[in-house]
DSSP file (Angstrom, degrees, kcal/mol; ACC not computed):
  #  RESIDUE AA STRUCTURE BP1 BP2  ACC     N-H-->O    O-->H-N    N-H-->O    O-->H-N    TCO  KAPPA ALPHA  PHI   PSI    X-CA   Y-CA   Z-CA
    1    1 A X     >        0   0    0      0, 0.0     4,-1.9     0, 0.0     5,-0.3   0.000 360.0 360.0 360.0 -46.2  145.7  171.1  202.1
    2    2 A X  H  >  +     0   0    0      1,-0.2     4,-0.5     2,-0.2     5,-0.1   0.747 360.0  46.5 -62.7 -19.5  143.9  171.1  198.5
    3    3 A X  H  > S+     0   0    0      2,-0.1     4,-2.4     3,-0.1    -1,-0.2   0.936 108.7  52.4 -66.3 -51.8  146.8  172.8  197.0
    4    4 A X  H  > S+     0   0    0      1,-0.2     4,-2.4     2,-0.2    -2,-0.2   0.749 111.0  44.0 -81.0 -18.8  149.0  170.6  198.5
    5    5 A X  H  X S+     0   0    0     -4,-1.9     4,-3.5     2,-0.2    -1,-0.2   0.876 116.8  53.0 -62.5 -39.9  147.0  167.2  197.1
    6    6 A X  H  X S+     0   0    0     -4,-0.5     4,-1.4    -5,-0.3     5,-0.2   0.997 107.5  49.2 -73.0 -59.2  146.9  169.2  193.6
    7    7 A X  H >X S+     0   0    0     -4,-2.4     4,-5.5     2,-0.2     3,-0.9   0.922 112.1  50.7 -33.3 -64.0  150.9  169.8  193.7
    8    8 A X  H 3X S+     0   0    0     -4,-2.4     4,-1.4     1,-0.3     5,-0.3   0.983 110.5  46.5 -57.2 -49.6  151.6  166.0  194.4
    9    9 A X  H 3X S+     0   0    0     -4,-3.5     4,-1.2     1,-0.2    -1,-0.3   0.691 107.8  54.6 -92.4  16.3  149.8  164.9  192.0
   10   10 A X  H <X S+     0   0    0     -4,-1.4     4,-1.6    -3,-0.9     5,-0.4   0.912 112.3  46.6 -37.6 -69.5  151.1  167.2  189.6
   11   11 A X  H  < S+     0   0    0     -4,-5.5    -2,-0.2     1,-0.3     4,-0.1   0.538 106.6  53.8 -78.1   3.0  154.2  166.0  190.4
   12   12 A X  H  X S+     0   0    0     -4,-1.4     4,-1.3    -5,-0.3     5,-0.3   0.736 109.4  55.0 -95.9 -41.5  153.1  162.3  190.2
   13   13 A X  H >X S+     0   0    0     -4,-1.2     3,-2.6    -5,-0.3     4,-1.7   0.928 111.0  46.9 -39.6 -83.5  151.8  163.2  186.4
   14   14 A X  H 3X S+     0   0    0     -4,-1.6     4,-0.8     1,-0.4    -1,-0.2   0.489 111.8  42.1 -38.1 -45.7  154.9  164.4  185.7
   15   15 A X  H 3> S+     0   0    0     -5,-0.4     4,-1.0     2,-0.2    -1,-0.4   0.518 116.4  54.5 -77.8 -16.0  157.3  161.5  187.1
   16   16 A X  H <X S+     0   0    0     -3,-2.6     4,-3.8    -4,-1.3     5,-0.2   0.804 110.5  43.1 -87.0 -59.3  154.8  159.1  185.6
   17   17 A X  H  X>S+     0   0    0     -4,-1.7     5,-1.3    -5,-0.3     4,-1.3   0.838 113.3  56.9 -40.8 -61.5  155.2  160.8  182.2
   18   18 A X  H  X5S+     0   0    0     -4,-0.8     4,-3.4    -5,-0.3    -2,-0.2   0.938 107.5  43.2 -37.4 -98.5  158.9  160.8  183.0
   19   19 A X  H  <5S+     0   0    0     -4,-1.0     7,-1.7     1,-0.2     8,-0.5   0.753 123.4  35.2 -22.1 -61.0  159.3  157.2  183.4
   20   20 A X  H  <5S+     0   0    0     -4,-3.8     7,-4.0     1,-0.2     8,-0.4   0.983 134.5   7.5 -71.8 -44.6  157.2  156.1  180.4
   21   21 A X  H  <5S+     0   0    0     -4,-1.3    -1,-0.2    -5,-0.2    -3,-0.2   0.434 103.3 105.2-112.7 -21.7  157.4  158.6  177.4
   22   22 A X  S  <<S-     0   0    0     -4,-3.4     6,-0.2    -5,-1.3     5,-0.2  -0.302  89.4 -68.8 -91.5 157.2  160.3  160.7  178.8
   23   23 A X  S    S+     0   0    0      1,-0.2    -1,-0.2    -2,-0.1     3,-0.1  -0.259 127.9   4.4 -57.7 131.9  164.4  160.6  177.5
   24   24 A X  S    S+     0   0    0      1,-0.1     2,-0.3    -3,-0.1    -1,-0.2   0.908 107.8 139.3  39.7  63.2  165.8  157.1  178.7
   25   25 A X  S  > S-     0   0    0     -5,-0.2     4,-0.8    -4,-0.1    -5,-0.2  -0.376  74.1 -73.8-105.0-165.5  162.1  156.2  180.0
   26   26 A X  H  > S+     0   0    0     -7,-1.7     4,-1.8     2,-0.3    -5,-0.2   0.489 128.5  54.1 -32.4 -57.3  160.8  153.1  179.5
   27   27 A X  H >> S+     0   0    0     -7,-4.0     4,-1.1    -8,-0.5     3,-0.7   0.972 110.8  54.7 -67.8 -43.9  160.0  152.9  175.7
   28   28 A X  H 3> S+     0   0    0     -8,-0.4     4,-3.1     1,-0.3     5,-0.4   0.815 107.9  44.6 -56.2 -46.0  163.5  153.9  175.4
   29   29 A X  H 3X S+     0   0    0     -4,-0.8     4,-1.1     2,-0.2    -1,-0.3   0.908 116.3  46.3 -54.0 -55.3  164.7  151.0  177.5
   30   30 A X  H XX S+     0   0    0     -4,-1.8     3,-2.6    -3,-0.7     4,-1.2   0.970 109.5  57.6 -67.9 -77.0  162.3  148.4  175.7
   31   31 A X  H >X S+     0   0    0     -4,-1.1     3,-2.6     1,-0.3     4,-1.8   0.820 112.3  37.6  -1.3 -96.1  163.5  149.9  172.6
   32   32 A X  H 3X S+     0   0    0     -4,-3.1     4,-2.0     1,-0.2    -1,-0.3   0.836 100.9  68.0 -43.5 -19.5  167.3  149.1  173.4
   33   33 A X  H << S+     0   0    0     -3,-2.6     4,-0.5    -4,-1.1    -1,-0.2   0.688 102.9  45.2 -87.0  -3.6  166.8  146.0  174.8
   34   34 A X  H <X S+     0   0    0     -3,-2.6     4,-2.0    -4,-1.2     5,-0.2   0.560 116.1  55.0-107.8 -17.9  165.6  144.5  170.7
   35   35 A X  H  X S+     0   0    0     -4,-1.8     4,-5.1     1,-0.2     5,-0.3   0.933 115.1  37.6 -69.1 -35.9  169.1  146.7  169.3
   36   36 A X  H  X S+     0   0    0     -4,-2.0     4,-0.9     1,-0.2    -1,-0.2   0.912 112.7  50.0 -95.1 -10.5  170.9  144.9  171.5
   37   37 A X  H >> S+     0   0    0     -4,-0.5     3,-2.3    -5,-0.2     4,-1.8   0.997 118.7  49.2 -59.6 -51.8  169.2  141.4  171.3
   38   38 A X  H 3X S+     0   0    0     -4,-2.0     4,-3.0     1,-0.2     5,-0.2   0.897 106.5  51.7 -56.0 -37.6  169.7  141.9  167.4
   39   39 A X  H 3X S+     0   0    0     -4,-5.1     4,-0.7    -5,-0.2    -1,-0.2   0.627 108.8  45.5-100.3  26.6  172.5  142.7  167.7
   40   40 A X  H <X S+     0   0    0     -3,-2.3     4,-1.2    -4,-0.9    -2,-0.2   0.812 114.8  55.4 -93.3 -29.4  173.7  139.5  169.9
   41   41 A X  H  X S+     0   0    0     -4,-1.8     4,-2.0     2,-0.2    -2,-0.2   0.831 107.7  41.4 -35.2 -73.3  172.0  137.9  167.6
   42   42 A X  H  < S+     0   0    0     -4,-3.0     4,-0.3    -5,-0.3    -2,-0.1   0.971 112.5  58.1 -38.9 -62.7  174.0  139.4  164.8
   43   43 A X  H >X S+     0   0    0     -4,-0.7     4,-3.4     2,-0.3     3,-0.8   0.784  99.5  55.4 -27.6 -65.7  177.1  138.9  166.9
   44   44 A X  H 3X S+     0   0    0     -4,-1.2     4,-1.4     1,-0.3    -1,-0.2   0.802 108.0  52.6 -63.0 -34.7  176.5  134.8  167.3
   45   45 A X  H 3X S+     0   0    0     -4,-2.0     4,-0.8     2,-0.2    -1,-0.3   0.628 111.8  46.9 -95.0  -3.4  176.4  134.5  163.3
   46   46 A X  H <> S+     0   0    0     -3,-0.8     4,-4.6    -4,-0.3     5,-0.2   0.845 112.4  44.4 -70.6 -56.4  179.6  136.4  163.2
   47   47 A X  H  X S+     0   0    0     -4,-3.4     4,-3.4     1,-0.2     5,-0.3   0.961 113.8  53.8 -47.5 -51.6  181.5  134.5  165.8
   48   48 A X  H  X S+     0   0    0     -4,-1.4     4,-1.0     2,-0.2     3,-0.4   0.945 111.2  43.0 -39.3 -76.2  180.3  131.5  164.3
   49   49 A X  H >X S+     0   0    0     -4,-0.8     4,-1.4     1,-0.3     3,-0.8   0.886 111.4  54.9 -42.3 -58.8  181.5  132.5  160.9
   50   50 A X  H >X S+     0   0    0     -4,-4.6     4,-3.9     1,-0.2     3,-1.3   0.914 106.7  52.0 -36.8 -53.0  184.6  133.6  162.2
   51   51 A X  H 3X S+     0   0    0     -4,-3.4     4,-0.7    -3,-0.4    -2,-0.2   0.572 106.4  54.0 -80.1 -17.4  185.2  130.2  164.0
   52   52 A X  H << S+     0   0    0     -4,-1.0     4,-0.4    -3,-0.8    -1,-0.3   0.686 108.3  46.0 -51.9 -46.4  184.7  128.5  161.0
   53   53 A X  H <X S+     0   0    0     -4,-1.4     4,-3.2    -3,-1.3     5,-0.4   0.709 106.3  62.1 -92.4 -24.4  187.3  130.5  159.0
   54   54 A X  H >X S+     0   0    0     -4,-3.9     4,-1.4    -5,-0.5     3,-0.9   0.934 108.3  43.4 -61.3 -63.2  189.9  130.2  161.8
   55   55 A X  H 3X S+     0   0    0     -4,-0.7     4,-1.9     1,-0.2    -1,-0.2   0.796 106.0  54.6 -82.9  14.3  189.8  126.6  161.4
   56   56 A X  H 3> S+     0   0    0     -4,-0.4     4,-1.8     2,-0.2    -1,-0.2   0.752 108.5  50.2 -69.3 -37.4  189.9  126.4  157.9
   57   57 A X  H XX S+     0   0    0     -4,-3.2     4,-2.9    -3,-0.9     3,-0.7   0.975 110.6  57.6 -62.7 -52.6  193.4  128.8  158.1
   58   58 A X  H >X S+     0   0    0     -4,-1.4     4,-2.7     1,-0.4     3,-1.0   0.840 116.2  36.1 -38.4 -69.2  194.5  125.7  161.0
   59   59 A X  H 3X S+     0   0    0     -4,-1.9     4,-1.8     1,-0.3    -1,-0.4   0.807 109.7  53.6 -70.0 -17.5  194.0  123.3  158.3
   60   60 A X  H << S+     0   0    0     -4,-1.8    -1,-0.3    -3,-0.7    -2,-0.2   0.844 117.7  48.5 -80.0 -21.3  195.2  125.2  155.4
   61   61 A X  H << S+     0   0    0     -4,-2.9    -2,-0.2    -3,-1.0    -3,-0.2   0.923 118.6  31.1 -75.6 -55.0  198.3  125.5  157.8
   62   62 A X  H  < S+     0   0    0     -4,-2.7     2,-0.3    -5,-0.3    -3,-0.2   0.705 112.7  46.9 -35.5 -47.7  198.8  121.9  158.9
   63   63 A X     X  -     0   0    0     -4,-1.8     4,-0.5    -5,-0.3     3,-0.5  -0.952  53.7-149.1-132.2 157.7  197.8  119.8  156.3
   64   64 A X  H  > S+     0   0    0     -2,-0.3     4,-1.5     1,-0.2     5,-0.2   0.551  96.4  75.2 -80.5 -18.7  198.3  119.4  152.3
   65   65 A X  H  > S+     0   0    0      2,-0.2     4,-0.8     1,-0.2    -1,-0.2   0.739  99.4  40.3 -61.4 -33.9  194.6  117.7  152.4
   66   66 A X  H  > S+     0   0    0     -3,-0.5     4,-2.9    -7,-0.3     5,-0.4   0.821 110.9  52.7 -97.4 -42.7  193.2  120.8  152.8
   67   67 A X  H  X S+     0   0    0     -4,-0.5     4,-1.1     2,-0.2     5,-0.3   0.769 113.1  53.1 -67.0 -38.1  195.5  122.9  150.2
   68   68 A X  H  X S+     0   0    0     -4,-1.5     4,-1.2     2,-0.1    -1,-0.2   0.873 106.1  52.4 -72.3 -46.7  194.5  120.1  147.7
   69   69 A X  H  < S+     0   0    0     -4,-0.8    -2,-0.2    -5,-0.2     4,-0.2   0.983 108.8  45.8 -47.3 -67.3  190.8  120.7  148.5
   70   70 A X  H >X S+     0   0    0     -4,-2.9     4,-3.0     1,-0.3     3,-2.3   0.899 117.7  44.2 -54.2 -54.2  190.7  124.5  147.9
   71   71 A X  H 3< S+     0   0    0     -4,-1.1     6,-2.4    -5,-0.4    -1,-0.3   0.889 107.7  54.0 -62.4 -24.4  192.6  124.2  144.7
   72   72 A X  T 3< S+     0   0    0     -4,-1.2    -2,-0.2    -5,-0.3    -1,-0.2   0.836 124.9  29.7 -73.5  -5.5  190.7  121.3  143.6
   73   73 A X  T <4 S+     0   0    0     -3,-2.3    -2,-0.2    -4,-0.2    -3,-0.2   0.904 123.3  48.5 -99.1 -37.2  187.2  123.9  144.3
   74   74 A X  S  < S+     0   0    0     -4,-3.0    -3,-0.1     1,-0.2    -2,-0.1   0.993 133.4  13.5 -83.7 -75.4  188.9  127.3  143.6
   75   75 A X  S    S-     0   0    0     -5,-0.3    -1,-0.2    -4,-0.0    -2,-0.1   0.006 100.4-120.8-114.6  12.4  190.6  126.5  140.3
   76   76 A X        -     0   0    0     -6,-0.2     2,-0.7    -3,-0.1    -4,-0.2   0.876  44.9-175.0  36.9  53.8  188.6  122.8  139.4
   77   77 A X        -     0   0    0     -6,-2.4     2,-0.5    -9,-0.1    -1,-0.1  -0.421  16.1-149.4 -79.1 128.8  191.9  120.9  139.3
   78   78 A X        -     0   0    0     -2,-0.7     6,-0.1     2,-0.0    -6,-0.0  -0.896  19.6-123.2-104.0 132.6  192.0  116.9  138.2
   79   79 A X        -     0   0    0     -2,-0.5     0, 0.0     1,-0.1     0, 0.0   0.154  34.4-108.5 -37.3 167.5  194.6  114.5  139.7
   80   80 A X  S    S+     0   0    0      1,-0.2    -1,-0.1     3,-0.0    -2,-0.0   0.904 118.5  45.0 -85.5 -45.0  196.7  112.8  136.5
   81   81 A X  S    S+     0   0    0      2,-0.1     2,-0.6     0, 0.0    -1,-0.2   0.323  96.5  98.4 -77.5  11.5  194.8  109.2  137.4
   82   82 A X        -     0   0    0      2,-0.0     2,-0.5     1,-0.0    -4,-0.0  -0.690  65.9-137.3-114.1 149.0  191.5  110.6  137.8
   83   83 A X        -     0   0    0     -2,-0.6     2,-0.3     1,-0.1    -4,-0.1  -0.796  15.5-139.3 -96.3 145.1  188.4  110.8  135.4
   84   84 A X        -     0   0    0     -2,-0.5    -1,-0.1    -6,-0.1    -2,-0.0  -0.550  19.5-178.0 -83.2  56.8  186.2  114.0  135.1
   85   85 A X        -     0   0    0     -2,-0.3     2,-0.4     1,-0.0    -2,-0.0  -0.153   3.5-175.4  -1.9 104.1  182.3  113.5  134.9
   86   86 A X        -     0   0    0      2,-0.1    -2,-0.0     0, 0.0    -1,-0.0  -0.955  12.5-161.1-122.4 136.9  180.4  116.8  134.5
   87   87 A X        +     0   0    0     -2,-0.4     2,-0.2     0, 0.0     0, 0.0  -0.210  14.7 173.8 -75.8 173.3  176.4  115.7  134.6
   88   88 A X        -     0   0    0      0, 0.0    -2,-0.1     0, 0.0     0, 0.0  -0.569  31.8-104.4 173.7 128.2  174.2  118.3  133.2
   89   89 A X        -     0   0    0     -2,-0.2     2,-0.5     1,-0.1     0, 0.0  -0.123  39.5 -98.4 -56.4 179.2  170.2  117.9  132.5
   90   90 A X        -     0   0    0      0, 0.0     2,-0.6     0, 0.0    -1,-0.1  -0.835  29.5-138.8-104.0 115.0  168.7  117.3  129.2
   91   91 A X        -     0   0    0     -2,-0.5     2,-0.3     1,-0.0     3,-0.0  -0.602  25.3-113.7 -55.8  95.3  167.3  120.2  127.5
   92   92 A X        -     0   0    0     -2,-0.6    -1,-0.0     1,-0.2     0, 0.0  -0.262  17.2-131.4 -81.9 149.3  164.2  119.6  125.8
   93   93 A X  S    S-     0   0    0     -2,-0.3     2,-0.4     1,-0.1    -1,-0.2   0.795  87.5  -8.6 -40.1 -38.1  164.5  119.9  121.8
   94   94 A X  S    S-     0   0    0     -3,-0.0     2,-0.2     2,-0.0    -1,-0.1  -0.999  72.6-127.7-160.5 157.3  161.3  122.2  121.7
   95   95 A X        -     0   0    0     -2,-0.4     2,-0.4     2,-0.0    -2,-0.0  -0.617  15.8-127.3 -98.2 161.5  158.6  123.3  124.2
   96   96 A X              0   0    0     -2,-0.2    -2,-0.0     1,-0.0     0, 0.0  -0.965 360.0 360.0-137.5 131.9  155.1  123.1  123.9
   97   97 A X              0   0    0     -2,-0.4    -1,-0.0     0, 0.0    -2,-0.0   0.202 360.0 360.0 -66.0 360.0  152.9  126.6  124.6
């Protein structure tokens, strides 16, 4: 009977052991479950991004408003009637240490 007590709980060490610390135990689980939150995580700021440059093609495909925009950012273009204002601080003439 004292063998057979010793055996089980061998074999409860052992499955115990298993489960926490052993390949695809427990840490391992916890462990995957933060790849894959990061990388749902990751995931949302792509889609996101994505969904953002899809409708930017919709308008660059629909409307001339948009095709006006991009050149006017890409390539700094001014309409014939319009004035250009570029602001810039003021430097001062000399520092003092």
């Amino acid at each position: 009977m004292r063998l057979l007590v010793i055996i089980l709980l061998g074999l409860l060490a052992y499955f115990q052991y298993e489960f926490w610390w052993g390949k695809n135990g427990f840490s391992d689980y916890r462990y995957y479950q933060q790849v894959v939150a990061r990388l749902k995580q990751k995931n949302a700021k792509q889609t996101e991004r994505n969904n953002q440059m899809f409708a930017q093609i919709r308008d660059l495909k629909e409307g001339v408003d948009a095709i006006e925009e991009q050149a006017r950012e890409d390539y700094s273009m001014i309409k014939a009637d319009e004035t250009f204002y570029r602001l810039m601080k003021n430097k001062p003439k000399y520092e003092s240490k």
